[in-house]
C-alpha positions as CSV (number, residue, x, y, z in Angstrom):
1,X,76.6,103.3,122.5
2,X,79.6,103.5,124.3
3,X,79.1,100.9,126.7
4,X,78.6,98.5,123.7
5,X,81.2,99.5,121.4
6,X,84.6,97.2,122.6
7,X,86.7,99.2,119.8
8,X,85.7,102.5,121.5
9,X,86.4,101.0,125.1
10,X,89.5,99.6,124.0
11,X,91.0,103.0,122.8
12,X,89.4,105.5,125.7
13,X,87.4,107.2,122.5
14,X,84.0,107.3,124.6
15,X,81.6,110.1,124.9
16,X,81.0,113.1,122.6
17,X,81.0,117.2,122.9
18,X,77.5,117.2,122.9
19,X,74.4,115.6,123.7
20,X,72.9,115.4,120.4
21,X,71.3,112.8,118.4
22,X,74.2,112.2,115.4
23,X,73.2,111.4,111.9
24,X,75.1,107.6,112.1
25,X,76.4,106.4,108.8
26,X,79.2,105.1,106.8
27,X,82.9,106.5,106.0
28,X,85.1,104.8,103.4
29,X,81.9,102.7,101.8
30,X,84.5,103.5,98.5
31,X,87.6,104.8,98.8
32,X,87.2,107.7,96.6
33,X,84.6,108.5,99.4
34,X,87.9,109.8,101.3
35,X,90.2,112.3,100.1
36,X,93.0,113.6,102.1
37,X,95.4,116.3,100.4
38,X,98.6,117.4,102.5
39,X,99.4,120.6,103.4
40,X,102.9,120.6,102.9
41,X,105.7,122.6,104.4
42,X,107.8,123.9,101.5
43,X,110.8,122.2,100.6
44,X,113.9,124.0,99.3
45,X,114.7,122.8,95.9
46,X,118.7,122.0,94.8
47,X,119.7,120.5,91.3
48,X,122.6,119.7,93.6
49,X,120.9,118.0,96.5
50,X,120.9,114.7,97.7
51,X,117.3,113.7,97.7
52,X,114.2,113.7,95.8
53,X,111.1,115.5,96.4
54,X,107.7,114.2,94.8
55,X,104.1,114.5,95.8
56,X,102.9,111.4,95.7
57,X,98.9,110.5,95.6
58,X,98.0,106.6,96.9
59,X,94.5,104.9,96.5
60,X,94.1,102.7,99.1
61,X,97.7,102.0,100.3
62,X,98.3,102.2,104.1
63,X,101.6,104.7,104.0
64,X,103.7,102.3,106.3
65,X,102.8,99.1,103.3
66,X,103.5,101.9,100.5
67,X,107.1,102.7,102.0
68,X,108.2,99.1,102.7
69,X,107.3,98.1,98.7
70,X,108.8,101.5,97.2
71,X,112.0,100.5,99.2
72,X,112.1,97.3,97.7
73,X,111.2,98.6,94.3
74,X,113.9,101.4,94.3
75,X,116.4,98.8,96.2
76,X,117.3,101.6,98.9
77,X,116.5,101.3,102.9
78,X,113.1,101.9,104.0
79,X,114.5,104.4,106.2
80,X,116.0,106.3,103.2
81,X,112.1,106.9,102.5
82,X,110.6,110.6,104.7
83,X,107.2,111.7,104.9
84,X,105.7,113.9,107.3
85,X,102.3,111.8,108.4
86,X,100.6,109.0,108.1
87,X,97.0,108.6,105.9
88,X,94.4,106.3,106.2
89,X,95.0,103.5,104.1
90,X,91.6,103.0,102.9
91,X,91.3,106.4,101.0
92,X,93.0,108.6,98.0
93,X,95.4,110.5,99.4
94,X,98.1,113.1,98.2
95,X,101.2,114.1,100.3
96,X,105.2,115.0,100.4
97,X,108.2,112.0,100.2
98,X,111.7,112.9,99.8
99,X,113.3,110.0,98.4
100,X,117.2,109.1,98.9
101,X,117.3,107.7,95.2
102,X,117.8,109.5,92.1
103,X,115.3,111.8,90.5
104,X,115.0,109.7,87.4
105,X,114.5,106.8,88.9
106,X,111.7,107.5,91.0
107,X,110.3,109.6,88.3
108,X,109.9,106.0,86.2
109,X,108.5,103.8,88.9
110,X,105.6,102.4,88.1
111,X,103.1,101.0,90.9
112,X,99.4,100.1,90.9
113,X,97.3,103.2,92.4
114,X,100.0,105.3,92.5
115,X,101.0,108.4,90.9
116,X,104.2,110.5,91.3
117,X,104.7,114.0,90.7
118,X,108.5,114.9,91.0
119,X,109.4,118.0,92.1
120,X,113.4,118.0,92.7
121,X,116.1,117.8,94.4
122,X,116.9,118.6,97.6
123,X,119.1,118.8,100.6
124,X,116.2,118.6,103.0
125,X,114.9,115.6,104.8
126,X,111.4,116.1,106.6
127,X,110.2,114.3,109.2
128,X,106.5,113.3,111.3
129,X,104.9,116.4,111.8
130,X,107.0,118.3,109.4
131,X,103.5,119.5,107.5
132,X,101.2,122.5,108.0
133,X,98.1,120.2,107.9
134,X,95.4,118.5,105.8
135,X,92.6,119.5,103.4
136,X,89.9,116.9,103.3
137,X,86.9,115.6,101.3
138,X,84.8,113.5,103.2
139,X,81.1,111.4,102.3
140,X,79.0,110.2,104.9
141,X,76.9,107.7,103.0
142,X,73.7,106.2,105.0
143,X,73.1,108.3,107.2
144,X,70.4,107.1,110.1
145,X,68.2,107.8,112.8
146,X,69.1,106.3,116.1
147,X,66.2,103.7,115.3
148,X,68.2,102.6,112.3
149,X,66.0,104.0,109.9
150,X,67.0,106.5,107.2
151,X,67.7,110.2,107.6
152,X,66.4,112.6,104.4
153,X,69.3,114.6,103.5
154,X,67.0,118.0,105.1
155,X,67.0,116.5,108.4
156,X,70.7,115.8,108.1
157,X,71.8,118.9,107.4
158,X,69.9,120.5,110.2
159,X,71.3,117.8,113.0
160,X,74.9,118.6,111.7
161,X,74.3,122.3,112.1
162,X,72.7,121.8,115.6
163,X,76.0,119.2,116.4
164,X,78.4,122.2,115.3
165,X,76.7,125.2,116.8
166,X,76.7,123.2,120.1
167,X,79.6,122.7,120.2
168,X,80.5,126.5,119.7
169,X,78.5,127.1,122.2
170,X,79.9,124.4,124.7
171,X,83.7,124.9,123.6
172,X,84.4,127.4,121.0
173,X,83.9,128.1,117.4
174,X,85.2,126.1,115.5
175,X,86.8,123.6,117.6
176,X,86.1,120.2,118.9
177,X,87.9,117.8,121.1
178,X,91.5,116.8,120.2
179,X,90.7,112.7,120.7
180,X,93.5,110.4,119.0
181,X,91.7,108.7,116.2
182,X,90.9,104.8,116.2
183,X,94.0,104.8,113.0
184,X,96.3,105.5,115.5
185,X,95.9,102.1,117.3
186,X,94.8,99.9,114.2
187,X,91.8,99.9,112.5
188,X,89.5,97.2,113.3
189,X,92.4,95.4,115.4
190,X,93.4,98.4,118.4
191,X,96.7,96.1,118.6
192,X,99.3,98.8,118.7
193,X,98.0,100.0,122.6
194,X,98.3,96.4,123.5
195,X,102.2,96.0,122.1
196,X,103.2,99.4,123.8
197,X,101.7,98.4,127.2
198,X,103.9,95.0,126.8
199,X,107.1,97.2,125.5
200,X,107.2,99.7,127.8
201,X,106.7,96.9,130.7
202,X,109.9,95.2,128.8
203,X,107.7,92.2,128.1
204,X,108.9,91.1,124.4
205,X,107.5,88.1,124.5
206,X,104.0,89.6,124.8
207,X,104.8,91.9,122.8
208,X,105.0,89.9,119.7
209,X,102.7,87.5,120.5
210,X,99.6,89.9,120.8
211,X,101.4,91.6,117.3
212,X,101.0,87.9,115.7
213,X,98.1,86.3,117.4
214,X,95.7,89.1,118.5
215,X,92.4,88.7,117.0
216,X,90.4,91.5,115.4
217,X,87.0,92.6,114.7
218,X,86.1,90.9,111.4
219,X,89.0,89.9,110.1
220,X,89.1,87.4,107.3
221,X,88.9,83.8,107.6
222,X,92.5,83.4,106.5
223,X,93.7,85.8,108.8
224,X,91.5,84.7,111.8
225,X,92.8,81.1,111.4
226,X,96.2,82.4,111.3
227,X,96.1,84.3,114.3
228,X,94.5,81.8,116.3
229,X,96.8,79.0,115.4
230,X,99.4,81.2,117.0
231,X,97.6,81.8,120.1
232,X,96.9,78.1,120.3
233,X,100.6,76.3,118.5
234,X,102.9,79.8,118.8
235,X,105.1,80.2,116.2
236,X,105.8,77.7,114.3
237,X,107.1,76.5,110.6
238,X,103.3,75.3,109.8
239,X,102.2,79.0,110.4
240,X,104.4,80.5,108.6
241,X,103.6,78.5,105.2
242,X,100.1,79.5,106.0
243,X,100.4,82.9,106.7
244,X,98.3,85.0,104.2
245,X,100.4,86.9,101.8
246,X,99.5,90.6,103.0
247,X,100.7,90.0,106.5
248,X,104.1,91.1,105.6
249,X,104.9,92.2,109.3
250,X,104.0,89.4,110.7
251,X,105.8,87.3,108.5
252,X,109.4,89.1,109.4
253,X,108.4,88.6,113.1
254,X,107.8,85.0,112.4
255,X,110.3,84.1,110.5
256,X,112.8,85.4,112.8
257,X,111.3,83.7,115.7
258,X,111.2,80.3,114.1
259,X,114.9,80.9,113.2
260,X,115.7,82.7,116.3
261,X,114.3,80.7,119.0
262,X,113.8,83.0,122.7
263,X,115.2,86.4,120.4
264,X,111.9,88.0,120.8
265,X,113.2,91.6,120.8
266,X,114.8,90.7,117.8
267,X,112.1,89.5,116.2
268,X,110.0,92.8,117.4
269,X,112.6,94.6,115.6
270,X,111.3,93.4,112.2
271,X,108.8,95.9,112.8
272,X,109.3,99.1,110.5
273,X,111.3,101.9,113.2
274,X,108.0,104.4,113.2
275,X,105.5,101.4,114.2
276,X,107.6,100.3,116.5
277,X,107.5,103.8,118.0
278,X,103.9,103.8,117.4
279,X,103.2,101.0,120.3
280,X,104.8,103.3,122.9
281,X,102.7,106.4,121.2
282,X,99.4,104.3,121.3
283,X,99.7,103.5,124.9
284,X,100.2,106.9,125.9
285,X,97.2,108.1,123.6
286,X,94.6,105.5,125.5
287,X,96.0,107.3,128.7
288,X,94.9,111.0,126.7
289,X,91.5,109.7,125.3
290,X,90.0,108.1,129.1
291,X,91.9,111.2,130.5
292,X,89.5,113.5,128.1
293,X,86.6,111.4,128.2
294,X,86.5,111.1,132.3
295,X,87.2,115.4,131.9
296,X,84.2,115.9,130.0
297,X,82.5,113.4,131.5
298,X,83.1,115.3,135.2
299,X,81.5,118.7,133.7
300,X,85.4,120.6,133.0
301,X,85.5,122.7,130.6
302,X,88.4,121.5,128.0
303,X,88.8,124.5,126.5
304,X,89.5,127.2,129.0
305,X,91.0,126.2,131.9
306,X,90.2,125.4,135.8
307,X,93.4,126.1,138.5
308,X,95.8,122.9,138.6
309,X,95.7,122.3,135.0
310,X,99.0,122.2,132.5
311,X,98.0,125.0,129.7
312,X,100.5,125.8,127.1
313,X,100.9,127.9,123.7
314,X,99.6,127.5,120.5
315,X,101.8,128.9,117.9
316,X,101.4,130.1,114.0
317,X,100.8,126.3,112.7
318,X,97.6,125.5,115.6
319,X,100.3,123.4,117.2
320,X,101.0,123.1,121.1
321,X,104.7,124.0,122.4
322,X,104.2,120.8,124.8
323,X,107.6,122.9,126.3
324,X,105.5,126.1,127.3
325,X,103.5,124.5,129.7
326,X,103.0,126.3,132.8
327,X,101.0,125.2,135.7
328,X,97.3,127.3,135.8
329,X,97.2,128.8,139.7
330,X,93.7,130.9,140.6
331,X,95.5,134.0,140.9
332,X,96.7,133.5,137.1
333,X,93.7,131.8,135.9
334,X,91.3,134.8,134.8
335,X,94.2,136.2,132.7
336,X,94.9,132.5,131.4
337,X,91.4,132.3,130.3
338,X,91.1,135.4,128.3
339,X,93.9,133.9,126.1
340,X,92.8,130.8,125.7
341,X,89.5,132.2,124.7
342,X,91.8,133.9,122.2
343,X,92.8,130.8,121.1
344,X,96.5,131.6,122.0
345,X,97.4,128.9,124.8
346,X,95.1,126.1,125.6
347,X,94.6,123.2,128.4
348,X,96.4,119.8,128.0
349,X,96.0,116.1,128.8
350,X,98.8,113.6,129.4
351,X,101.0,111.7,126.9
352,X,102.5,110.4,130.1
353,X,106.5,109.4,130.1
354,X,109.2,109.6,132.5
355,X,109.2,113.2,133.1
356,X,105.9,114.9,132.0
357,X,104.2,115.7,135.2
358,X,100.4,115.3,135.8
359,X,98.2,118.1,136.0
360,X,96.8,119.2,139.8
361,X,93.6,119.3,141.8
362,X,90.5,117.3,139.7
363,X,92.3,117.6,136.4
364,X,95.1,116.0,138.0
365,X,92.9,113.4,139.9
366,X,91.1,112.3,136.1
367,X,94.5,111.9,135.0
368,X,96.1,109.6,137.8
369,X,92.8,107.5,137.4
370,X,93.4,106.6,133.5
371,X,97.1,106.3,134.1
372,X,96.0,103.9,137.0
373,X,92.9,102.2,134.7
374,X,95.4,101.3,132.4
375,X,98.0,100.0,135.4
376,X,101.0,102.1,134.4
377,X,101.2,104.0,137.6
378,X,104.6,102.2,138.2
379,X,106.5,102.1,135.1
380,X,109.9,104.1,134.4
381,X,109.2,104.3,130.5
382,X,112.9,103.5,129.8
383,X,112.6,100.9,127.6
384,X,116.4,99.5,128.1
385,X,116.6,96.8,125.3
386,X,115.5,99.1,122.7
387,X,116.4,102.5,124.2
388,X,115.2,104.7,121.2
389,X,111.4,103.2,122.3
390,X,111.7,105.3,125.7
391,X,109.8,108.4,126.6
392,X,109.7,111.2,128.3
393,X,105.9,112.2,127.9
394,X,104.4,115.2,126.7
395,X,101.4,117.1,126.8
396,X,98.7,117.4,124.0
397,X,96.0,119.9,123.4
398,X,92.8,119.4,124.9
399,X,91.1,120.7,121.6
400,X,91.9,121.7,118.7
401,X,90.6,123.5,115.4
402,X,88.8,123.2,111.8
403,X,88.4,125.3,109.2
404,X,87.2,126.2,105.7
405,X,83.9,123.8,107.2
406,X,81.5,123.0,104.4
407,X,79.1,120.0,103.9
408,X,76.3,119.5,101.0
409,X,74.7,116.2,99.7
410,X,76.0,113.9,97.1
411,X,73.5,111.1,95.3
412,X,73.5,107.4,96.7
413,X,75.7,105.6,94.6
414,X,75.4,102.3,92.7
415,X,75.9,99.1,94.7
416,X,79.2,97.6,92.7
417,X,80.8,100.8,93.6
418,X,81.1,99.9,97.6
419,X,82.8,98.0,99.3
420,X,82.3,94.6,101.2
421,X,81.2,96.5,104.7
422,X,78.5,98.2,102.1
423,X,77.4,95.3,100.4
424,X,77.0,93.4,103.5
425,X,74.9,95.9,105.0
426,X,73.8,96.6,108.7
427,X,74.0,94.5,111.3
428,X,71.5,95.0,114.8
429,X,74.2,96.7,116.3
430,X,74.8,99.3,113.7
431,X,73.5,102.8,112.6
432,X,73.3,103.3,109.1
433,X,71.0,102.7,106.3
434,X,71.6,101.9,102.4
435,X,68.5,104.1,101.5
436,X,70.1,106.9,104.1
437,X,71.4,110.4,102.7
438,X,75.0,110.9,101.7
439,X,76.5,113.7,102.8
440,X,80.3,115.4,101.7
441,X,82.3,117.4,104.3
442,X,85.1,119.4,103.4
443,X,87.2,120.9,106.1
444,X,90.7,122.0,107.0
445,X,92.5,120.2,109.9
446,X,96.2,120.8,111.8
447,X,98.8,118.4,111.7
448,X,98.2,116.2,114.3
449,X,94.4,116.0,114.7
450,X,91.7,113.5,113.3
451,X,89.4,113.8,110.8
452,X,87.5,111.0,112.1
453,X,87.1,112.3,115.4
454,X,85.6,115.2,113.9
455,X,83.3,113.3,111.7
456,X,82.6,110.9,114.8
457,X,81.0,114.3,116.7
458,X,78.7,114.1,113.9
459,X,77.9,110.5,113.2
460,X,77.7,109.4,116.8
461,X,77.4,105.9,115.5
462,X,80.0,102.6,116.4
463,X,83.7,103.2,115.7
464,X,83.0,100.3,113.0
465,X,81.5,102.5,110.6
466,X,84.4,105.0,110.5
């Protein structure tokens, strides 16, 4: 599948833990199909304090989208607006803002699928990463045989418990590989990798070009035209009457191109500050992905360690100190192992930057390779024109956890329930079936990791369906 799947290619999330058959299928065929509750750190509460702390549940709202019309509805800067992660958009999810506007205020807004529970004031900001992690409710719906035909819910149910106890047996219990999830680069359209390669080259220009004009994989008509009359005009006045209304990114970046002829960093700027630091994450998460994929594919273990890798500690959260690193020698490596077996340190793959070394020996030679496939051997990562964009790299778990793992089967649901990917229904390159069985995870994840990658060791279908 791999070697057909462009999305996958594009984003280095190739290969699986196993070399099992997958039940295929469909995420998000309705939104209420995914259901993502936050696991929050606490928050002290003031009468006195500045801010305002609500939990705040979203049905199908993309969290960056969410913040820029809540800043506009409470008139304050979006930066003024702090929440620990971001959700999938198509989905119901629940999860911690601290708002720098008054308590009544928010308390009153009023916004289509979205409900607000104040809990107080506070003196406390948080920040990405600032939660414990995420409970989640997920149904598989069509599940398939790698023929395309449908899967009974028994025969389900038995491939996912073959799927998870081999991959306890390959890599632990209860763990599976820590891939960056296909959200992270754009769902549908992996543009995000393709800006950050431009910005950390300094190469504004192409930077908001590909933002604008690249194309994705079955985008609307309206948006398909749009991007292509950039590609083929650039920005112009005609394109920006045209644009379609929910490409309120773009239309910043446009609008200040058109009146800012040659200011391309400017117009870059329009971007919201954390997708902006996104590009620069996304490039560095290709490098992680091919960096794990060429790993497993060579044999290495990626839970225990072989002499030359990077290993660090895992602390009380199931989060990597990326500072604890230490490099893995083979007179150190049998008393390395044992804790990692014990699930206190763990191996690490590259989120490269200017000072985050490479690992040695063969890890370090898969590394060097997917730094090089993706020709960033020679950059410095100081990205001068917007300085906050530069990196110093870090290191990211190989694998990581789950928890409180469940599954059991749900009925098919009714037809004007789903959504248009649903309704369409398969195409020859997919692997799912309308008449397939429906099946509901429930699991417990870190900050930090993916659900879909976890369902995606199950489904072992194109990134398309998840």
């Amino acid at each position: 599948m791999s070697n057909k799947d462009p999305l996958a290619q594009a984003i280095g999330l190739e290969g699986f833990a196993t070399k099992t058959a997958g039940i295929g299928g469909v995420l998000k065929a309705r939104v209420s199909d995914f259901r993502v509750d936050e696991i929050s750190t606490s928050v002290k509460l003031d009468n006195k304090g500045r801010f305002t702390a609500a939990i705040i549940t979203l049905t199908n709202w993309e969290t960056n989208r969410f913040c820029t019309n809540l800043s506009r509805e409470l008139k304050i800067p979006r930066n003024r607006i702090f929440f620990a992660g971001t959700k999938d958009k198509r989905a119901v999810t629940s999860q911690l803002f601290v708002i720098d506007a008054p308590q009544k205020k928010v308390a009153e807004l009023e916004m289509p699928d979205v409900s607000i529970q104040v809990l107080g004031r506070t003196h406390q900001k948080i920040g990405l990463g600032n939660h414990k992690g995420n409970r989640f409710t997920i149904v598989i719906r069509g599940c398939a045989n790698s023929d395309g035909s449908p899967m009974s819910e028994e025969d389900a149910l038995v491939e996912i418990e073959t799927i998870k106890n081999e991959m306890a047996a390959k890599i632990g219990p209860d763990l599976f590989p820590n891939w960056i999830g296909p959200q992270r680069f754009g769902s549908g359209r992996p543009v995000t990798a393709e800006v950050g390669k431009h910005v950390v080259n300094g190469r504004w220009k192409d930077a908001v070009m590909t933002y604008l004009s690249m194309a994705g994989y079955d985008e609307s008509e309206d948006v398909a035209s749009f991007r292509e009359n950039i590609r083929t005009n650039g920005p112009n006045a005609e394109a920006l009457e045209n644009i379609p209304k929910w490409l309120g990114f773009e239309k910043r970046m446009l609008e200040h191109i058109v009146n800012n002829p040659d200011d391309w960093v400017g117009s870059f700027k329009k971007l919201p500050t954390n997708l902006q630091l996104m590009t620069v994450h996304a490039i560095q998460s290709v490098v992680f992905n091919k960096s794990l994929h060429r790993r497993i594919e060579a044999d290495l273990p990626i839970s225990i360690p072989v002499a030359g890798d990077l290993v660090g500690r895992i602390d009380e959260k199931g989060q990597l100190n990326a500072h604890s690193c230490v490099l893995i020698e083979e007179r150190t490596l049998p008393r390395i192992t044992r804790n990692c077996q014990l699930g206190r340190l763990t191996p690490t793959g590259p989120l490269p930057g200017s000072i985050v070394k490479t690992c040695q020996g063969k890890s370090g030679e898969i590394e060097v390779a997917a730094i090089e496939e993706m020709d960033l051997q020679d950059i410095s990562w100081d990205v001068d024109a917007i300085s906050r964009l530069s990196s110093k790299g870090t290191r990211r778990a190989l694998v990581t956890g789950f928890s409180e793992f469940s599954v059991d089967t749900v009925p098919i649901a009714d037809d004007d329930t789903m959504g248009k990917k649903w309704i369409a229904g398969p195409n020859e390159n997919s692997r799912w079936h309308p008449e397939g069985a429906c099946i509901r995870f429930r699991f417990t994840l870190s900050s930090g990791s993916y659900a879909t990658t976890l369902l995606r060791e199950f489904m072992q279908c194109p990134l398309s369906q998840i």
